[in-house]
Each structure stands twice: as structure tokens, then as C-alpha cells.
C-alpha positions in Angstrom: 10.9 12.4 12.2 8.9 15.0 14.2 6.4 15.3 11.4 2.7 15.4 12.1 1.0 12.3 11.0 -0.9 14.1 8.2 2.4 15.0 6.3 3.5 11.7 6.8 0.4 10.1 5.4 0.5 13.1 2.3 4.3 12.0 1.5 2.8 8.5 1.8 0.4 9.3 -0.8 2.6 11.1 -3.1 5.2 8.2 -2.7 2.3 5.7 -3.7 1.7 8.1 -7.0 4.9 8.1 -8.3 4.9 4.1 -7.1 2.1 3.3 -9.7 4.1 5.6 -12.1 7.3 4.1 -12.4 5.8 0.8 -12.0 3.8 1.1 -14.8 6.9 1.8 -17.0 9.4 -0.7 -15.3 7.1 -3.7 -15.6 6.7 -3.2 -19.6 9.0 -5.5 -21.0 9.9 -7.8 -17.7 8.2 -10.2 -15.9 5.5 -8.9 -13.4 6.5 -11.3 -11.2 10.4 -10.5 -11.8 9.8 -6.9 -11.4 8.2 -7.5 -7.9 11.6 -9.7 -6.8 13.2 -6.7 -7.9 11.2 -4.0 -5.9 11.1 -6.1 -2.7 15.1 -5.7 -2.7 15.4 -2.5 -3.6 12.8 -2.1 -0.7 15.1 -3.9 1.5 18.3 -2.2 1.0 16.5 1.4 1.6 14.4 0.0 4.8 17.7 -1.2 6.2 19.3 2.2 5.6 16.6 4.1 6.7 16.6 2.2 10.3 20.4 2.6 10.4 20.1 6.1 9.6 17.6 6.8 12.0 18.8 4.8 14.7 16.0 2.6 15.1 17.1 -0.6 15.6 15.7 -2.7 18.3 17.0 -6.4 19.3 14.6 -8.8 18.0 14.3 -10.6 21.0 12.3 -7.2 22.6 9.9 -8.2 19.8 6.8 -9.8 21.1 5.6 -12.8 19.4 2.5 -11.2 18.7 3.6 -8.5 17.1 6.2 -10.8 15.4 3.0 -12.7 14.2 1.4 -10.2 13.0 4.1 -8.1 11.7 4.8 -11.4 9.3 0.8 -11.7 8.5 1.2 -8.1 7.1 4.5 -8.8 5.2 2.4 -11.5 3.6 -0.3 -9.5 2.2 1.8 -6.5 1.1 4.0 -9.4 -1.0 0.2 -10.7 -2.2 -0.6 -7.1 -2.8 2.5 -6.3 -4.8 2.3 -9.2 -7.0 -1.5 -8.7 -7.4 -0.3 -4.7 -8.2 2.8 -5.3 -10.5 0.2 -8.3 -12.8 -2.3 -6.0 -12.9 -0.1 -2.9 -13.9 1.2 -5.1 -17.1 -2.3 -5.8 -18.1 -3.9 -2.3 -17.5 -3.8 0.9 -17.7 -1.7 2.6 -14.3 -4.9 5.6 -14.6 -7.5 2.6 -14.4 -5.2 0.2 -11.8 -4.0 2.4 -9.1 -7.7 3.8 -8.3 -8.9 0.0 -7.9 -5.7 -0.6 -5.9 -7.2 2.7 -3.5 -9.9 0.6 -2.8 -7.5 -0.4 0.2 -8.9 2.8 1.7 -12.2 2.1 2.3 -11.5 -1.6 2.9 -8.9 -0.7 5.9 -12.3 1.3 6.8 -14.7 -1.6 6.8 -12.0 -4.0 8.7 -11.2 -1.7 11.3 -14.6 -1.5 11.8 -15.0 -5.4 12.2 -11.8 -6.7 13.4 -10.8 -3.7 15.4 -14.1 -2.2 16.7 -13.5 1.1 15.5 -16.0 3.3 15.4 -16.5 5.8 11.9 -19.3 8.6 12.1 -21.9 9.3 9.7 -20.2 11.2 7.6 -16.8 8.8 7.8 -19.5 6.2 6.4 -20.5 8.6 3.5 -16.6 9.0 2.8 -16.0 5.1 2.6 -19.1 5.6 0.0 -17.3 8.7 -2.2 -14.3 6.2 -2.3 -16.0 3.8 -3.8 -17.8 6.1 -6.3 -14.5 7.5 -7.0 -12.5 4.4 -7.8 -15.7 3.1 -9.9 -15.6 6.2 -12.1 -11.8 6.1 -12.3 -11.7 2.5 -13.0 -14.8 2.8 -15.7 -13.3 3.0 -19.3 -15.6 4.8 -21.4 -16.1 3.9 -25.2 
């Protein structure tokens, strides 16, 4: 666990790849919505391993109810964003799908910007922009 937050965010991103991968080929002949059920358990069963594993367990009661809030806000949207993801991936193409699901980046960009008064330079600004480019040429389907 004494990884740099850089590798963690690259295994993050490599993780997310192979997500959009397997996805794509899991969700052909089942329900999107089905195949999300099925992801959220298997998600379960490895997040409660991994805290055993790692010894991270912390009484609930320790939990403030803010961060219980908000912790509860966020399991929200990632179950919008995974059923969103998994309808999406039975419609489209994973190549076209996953860049429009990056758009996250930039979005967590924009928000932190007005909900969390961060501040992004210049050239962070011109980086939010590239992501956006990026996605839109990604996401275009030529003729």
C-alpha cells in the first residue's frame, strides 16, 4: 500500500481499460441492467476481501455522518454511472463509449473548481480543453 499516488491512479487507469473491455463482451447477450447487478457483487465480494486483507476495517460508528452522507451520495452516482456505462456499452461501440465515459476527467475538473474551490492553472485549463478534444475525436464515427 506504500505506492505513490501516481501508480495508483496508472493501475487505476489500466483497471478502467480492461473494465470497458470485458464489459463490452459480458454485456452482449445479457441484460445491461442484469450485468450491472452482477458487477456490483462481484465488486462487493473483492472490496470486502480487500479490506480484510489489508486490515482496514474501522467500526462504523467512528464514521462521521458527513462522510457517511456523502460516502452514500457517491455510491449513488457510481450505481447511476454504471448503469448509464453498462446501457451504453450494449448500444455502442466500447472504442466510441469509454472516451465519452472519460469525460468524467474534465468534469471532476470543472466541479472541483465550483464545489470545492480548487484552483487549476492556465495550462490545467488548456488540459480540461485537450480532454474534451480528445473524447470528441474518439467519440466521432467517421463515414
Amino acid at each position: 500500500m506504500s505506492l505513490s499516488w501516481p501508480i495508483w491512479a496508472l493501475l487505476s487507469a489500466a483497471f478502467a481499460a480492461l473494465t470497458a473491455i470485458f464489459a463490452k463482451v459480458g454485456v452482449d447477450q445479457v441484460n445491461s441492467n442484469l450485468a450491472t447487478l452482477i458487477r456490483t457483487v462481484v465488486i462487493l465480494i473483492a472490496g470486502t476481501a480487500f479490506v480484510a486483507f489489508t486490515q482496514s476495517w474501522q467500526a462504523p460508528s467512528t464514521i462521521s455522518a458527513r462522510s457517511w452522507t456523502f460516502l452514500l451520495l457517491s455510491g449513488l452516482a457510481t450505481g447511476a454511472s454504471w448503469f448509464c456505462y453498462f446501457a451504453a456499452l450494449k448500444l455502442g461501440d466500447a472504442a466510441r463509449v469509454a472516451p465519452i465515459d472519460k469525460l468524467s476527467v474534465a468534469l471532476v475538473a470543472i466541479f472541483a473548481v465550483l464545489f470545492l474551490g480548487e484552483k487549476l492553472s492556465l495550462a490545467n485549463w488548456a488540459g480540461v480543453g485537450l480532454i474534451v478534444a480528445g473524447v470528441l475525436l474518439l467519440a466521432w464515427k467517421a463515414s
